[in-house]
PyMOL Python script that loads the backbone (N, CA, C, O; Angstrom):
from pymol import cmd

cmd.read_pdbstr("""\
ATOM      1  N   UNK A   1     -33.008 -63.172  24.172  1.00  0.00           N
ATOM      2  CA  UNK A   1     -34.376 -63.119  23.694  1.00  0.00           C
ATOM      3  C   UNK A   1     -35.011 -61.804  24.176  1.00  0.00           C
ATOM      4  O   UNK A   1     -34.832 -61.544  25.366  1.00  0.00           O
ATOM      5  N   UNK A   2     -35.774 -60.876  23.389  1.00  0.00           N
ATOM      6  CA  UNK A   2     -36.242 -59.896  23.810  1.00  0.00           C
ATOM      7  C   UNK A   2     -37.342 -59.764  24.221  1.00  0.00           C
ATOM      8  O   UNK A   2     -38.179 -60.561  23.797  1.00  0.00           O
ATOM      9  N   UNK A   3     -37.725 -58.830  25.093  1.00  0.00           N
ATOM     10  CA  UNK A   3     -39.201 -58.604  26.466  1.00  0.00           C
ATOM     11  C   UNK A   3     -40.129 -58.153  24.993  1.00  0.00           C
ATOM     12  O   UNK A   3     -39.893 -57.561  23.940  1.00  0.00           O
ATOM     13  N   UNK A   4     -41.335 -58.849  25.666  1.00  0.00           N
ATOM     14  CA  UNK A   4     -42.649 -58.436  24.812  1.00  0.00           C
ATOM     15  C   UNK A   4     -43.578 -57.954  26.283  1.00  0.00           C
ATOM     16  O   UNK A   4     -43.593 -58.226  27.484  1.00  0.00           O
ATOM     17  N   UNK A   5     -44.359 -57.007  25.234  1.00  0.00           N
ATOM     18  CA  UNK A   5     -45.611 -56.683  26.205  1.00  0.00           C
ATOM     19  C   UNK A   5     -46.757 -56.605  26.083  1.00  0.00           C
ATOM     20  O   UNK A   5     -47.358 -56.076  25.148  1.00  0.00           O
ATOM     21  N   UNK A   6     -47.469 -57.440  27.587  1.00  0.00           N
ATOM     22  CA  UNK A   6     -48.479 -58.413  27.114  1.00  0.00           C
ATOM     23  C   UNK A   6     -49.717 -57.345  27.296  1.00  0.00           C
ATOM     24  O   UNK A   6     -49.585 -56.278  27.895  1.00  0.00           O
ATOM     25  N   UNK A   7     -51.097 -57.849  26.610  1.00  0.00           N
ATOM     26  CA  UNK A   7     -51.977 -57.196  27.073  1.00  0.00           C
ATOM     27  C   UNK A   7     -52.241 -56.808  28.203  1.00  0.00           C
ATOM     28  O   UNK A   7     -53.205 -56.043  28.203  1.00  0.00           O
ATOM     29  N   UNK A   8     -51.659 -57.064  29.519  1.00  0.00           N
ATOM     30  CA  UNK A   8     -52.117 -56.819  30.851  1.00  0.00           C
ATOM     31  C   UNK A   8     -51.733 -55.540  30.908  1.00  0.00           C
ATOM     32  O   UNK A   8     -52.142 -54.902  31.878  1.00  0.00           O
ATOM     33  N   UNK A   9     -50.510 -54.556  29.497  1.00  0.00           N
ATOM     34  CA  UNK A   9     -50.616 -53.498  29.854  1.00  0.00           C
ATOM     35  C   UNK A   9     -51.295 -52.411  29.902  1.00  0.00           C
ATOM     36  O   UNK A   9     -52.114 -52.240  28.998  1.00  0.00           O
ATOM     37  N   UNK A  10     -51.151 -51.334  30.995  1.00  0.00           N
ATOM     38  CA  UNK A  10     -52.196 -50.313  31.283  1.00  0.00           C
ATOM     39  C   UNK A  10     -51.781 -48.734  30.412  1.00  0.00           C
ATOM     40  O   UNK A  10     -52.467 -47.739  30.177  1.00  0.00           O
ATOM     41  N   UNK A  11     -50.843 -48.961  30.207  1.00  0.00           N
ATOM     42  CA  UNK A  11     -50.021 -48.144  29.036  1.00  0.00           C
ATOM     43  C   UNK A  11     -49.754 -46.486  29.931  1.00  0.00           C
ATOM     44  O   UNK A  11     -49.930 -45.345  29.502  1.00  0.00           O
ATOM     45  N   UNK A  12     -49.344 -46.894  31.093  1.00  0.00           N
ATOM     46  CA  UNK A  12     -48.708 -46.326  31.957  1.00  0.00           C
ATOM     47  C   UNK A  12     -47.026 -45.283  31.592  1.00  0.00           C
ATOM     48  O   UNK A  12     -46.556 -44.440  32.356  1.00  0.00           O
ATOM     49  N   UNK A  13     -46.668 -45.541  30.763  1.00  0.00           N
ATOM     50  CA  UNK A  13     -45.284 -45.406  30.365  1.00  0.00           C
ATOM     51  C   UNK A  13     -43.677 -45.204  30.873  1.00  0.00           C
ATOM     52  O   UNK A  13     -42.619 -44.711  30.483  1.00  0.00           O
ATOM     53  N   UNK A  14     -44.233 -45.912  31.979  1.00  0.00           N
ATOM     54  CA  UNK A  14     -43.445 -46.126  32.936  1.00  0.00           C
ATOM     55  C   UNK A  14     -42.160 -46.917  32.241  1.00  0.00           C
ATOM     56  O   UNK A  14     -40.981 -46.614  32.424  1.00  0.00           O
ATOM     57  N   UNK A  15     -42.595 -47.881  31.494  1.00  0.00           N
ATOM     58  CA  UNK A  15     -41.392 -49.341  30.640  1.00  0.00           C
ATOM     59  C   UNK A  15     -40.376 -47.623  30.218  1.00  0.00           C
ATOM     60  O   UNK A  15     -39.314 -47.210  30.684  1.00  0.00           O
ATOM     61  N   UNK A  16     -41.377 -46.981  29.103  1.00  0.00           N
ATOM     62  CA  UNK A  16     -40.598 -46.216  28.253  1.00  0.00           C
ATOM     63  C   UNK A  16     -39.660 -45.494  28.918  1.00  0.00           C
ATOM     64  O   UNK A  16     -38.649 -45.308  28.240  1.00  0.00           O
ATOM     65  N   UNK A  17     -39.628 -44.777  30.574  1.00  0.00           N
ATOM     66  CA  UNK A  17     -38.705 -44.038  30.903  1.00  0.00           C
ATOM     67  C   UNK A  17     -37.851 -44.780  31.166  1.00  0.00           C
ATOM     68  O   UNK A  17     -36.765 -44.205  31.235  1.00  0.00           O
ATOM     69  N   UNK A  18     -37.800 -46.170  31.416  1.00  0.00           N
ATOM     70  CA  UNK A  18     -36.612 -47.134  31.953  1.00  0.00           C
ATOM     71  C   UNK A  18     -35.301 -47.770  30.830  1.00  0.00           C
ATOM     72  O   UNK A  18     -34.131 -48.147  30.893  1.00  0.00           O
ATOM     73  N   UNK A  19     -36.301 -47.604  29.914  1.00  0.00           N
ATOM     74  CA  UNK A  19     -35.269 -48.233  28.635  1.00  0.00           C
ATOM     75  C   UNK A  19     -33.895 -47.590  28.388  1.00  0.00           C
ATOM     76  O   UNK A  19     -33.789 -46.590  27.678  1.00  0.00           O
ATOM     77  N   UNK A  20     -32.919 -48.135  28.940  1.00  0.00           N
ATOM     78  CA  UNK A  20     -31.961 -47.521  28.149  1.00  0.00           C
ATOM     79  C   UNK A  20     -31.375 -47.268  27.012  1.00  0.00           C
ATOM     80  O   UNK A  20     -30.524 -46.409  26.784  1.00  0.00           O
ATOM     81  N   UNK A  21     -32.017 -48.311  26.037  1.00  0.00           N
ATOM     82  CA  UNK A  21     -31.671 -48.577  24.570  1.00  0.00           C
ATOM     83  C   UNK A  21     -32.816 -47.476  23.756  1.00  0.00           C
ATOM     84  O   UNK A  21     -32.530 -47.079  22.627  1.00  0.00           O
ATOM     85  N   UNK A  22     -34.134 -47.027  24.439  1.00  0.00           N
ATOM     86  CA  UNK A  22     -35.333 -46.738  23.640  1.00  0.00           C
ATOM     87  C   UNK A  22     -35.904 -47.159  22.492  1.00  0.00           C
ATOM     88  O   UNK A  22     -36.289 -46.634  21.448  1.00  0.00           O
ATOM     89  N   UNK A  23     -35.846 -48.546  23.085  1.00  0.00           N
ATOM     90  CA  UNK A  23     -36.781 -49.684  22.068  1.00  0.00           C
ATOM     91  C   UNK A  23     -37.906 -49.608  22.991  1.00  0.00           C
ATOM     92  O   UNK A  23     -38.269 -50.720  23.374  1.00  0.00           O
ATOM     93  N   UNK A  24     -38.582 -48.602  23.472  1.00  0.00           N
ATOM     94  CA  UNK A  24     -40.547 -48.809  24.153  1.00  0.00           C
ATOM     95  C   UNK A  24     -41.146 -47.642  23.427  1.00  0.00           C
ATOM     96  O   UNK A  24     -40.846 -46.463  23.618  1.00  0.00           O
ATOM     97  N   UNK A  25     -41.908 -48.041  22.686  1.00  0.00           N
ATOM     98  CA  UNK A  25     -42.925 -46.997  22.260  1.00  0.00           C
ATOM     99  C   UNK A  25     -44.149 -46.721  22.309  1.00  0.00           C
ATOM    100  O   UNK A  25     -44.824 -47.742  22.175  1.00  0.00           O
ATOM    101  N   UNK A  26     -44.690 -45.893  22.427  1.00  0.00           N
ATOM    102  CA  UNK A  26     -46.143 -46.253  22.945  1.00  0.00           C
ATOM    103  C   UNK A  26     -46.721 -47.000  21.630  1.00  0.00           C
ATOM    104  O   UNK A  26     -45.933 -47.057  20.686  1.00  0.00           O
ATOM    105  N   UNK A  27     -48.248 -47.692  21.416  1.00  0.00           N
ATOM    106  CA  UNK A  27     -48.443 -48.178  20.591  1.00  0.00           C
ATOM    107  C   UNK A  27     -49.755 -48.011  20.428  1.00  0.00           C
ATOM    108  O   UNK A  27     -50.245 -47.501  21.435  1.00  0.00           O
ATOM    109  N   UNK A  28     -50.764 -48.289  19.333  1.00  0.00           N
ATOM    110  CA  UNK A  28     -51.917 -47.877  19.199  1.00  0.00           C
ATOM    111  C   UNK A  28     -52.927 -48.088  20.613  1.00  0.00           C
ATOM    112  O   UNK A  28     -53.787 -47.240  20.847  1.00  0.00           O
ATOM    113  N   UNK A  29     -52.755 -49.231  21.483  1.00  0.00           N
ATOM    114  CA  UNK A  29     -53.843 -49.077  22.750  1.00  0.00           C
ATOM    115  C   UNK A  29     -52.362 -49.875  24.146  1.00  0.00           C
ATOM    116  O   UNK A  29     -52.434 -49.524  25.324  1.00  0.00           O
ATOM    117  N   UNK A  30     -51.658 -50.496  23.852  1.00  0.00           N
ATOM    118  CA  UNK A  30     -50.549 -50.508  24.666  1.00  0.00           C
ATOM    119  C   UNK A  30     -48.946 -50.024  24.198  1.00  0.00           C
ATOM    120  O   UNK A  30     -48.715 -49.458  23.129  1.00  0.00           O
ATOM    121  N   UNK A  31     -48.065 -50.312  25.063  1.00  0.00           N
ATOM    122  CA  UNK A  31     -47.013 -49.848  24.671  1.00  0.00           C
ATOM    123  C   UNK A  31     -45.854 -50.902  24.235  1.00  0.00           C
ATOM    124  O   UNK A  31     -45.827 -51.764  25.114  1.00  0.00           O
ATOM    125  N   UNK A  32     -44.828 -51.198  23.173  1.00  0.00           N
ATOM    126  CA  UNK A  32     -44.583 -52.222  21.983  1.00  0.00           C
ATOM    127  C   UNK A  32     -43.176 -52.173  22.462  1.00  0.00           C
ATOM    128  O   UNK A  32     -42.779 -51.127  22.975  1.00  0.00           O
ATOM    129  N   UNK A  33     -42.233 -53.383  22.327  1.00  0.00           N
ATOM    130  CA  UNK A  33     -41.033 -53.065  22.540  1.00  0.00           C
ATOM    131  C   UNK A  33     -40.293 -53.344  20.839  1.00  0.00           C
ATOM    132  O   UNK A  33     -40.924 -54.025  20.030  1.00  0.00           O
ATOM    133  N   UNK A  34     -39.254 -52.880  20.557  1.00  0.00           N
ATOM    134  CA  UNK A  34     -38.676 -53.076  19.397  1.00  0.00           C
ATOM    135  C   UNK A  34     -37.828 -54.128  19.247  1.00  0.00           C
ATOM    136  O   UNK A  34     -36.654 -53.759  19.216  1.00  0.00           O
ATOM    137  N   UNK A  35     -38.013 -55.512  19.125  1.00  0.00           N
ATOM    138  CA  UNK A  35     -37.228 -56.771  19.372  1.00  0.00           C
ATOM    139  C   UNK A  35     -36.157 -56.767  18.938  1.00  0.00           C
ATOM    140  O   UNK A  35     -35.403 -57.620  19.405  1.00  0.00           O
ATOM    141  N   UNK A  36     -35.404 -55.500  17.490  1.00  0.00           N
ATOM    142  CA  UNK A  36     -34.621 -55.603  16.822  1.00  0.00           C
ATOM    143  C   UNK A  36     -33.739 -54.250  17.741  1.00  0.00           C
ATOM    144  O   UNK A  36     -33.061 -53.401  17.163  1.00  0.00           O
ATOM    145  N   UNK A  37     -33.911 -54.297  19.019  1.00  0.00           N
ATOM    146  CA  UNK A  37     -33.244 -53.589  19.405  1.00  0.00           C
ATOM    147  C   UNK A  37     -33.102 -53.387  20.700  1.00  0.00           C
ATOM    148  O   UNK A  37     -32.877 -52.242  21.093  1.00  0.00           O
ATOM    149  N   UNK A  38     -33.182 -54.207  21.397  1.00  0.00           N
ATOM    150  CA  UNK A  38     -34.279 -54.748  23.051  1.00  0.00           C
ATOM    151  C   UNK A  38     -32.702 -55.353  22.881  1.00  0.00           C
ATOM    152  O   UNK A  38     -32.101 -55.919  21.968  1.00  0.00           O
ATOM    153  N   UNK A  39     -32.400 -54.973  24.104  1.00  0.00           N
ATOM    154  CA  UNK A  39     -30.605 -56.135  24.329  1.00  0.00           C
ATOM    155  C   UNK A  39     -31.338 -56.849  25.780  1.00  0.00           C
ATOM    156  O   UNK A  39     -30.584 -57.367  26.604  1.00  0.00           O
ATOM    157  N   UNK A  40     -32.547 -56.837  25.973  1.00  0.00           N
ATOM    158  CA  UNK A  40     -32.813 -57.897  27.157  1.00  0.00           C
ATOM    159  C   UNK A  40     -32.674 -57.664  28.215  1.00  0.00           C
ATOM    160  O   UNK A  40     -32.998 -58.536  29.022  1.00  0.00           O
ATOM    161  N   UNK A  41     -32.069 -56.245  28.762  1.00  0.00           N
ATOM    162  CA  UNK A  41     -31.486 -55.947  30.397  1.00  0.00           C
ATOM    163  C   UNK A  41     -32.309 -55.906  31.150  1.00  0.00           C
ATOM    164  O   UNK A  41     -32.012 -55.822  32.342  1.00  0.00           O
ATOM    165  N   UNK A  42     -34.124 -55.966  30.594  1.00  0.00           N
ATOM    166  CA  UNK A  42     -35.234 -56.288  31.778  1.00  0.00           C
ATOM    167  C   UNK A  42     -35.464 -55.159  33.079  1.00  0.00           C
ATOM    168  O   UNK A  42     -36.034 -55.319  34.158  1.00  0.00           O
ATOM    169  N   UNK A  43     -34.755 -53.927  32.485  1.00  0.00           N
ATOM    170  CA  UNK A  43     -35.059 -52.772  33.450  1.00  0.00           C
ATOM    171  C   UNK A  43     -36.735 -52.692  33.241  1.00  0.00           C
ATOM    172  O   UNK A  43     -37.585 -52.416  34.087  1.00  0.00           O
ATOM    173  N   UNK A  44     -36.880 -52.976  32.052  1.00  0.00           N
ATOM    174  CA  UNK A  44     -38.524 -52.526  32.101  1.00  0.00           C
ATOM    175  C   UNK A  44     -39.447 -53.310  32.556  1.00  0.00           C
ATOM    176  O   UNK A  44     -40.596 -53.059  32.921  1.00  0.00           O
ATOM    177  N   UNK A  45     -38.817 -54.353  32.505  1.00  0.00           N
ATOM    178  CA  UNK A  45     -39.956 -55.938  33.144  1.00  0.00           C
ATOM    179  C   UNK A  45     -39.806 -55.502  34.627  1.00  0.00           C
ATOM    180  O   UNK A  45     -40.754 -55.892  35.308  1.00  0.00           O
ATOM    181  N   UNK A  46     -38.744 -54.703  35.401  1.00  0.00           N
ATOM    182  CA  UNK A  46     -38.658 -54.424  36.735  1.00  0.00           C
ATOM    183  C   UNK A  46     -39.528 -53.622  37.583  1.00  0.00           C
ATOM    184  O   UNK A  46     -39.836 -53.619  38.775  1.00  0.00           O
ATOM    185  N   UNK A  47     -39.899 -52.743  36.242  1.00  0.00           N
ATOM    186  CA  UNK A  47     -40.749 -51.433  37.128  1.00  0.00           C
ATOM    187  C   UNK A  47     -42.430 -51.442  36.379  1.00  0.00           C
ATOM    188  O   UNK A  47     -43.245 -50.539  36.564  1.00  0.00           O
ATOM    189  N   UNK A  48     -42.627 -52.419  35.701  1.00  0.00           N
ATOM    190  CA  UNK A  48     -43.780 -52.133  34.882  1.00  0.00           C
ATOM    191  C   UNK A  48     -44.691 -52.781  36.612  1.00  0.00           C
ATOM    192  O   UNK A  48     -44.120 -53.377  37.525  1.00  0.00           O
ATOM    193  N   UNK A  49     -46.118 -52.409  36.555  1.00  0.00           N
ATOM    194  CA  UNK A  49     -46.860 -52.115  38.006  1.00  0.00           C
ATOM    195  C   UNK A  49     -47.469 -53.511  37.776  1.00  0.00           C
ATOM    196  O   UNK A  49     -47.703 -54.261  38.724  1.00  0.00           O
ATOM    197  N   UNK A  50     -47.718 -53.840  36.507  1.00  0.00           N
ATOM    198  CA  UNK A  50     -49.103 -54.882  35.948  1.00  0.00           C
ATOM    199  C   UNK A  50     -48.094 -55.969  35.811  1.00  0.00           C
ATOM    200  O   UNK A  50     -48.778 -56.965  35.576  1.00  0.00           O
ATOM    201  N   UNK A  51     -47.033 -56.269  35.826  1.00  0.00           N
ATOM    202  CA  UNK A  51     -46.339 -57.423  35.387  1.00  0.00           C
ATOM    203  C   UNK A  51     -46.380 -57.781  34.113  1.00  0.00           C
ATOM    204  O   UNK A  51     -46.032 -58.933  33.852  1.00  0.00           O
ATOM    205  N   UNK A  52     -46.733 -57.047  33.212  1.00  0.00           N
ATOM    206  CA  UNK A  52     -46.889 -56.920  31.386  1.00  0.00           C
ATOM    207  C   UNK A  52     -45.802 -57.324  31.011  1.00  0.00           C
ATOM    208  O   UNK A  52     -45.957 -57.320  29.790  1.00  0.00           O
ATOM    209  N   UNK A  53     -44.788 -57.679  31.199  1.00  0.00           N
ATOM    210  CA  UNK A  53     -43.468 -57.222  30.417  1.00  0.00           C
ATOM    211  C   UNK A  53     -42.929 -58.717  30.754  1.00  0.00           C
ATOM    212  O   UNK A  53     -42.877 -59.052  31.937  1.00  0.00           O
ATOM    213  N   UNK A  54     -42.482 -59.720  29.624  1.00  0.00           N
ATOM    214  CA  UNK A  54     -41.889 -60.827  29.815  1.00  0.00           C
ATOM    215  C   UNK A  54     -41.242 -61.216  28.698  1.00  0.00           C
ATOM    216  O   UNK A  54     -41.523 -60.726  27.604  1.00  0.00           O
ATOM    217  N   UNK A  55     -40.521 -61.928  28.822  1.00  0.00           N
ATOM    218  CA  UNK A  55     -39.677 -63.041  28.039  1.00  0.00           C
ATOM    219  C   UNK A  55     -40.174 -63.273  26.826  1.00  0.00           C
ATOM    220  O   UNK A  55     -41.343 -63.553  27.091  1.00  0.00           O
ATOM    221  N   UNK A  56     -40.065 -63.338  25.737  1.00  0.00           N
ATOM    222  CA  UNK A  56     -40.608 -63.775  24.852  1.00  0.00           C
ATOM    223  C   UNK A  56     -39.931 -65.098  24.582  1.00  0.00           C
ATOM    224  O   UNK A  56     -40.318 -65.812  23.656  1.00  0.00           O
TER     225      UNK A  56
END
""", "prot")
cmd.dss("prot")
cmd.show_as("cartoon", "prot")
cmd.util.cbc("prot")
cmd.orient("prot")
């Protein structure tokens, strides 16, 4: 199941340097993950500061 990100984000872009796949993009006021391409490894749920980043 792939990480979504929740409003708590501060749009820091911290998720985006972690991705190894580069499914994080920034997005009109936070930053979006690409579900059709997110393999789930949760590097970004690790380092995000706000805890934004979960399970969908």
């Amino acid at each position: 199941m792939p990480h979504f990100i929740t409003d708590a984000c501060i749009a820091c872009g911290t998720c985006e340097d972690e991705c190894p796949d580069e499914c994080i993009s920034e997005g009109d006021e936070i930053y979006v993950i690409d579900p059709d391409c997110c393999t789930d490894c949760g590097a970004c749920a690790a380092v995000c500061p706000e805890d934004a980043i979960i399970e969908k």
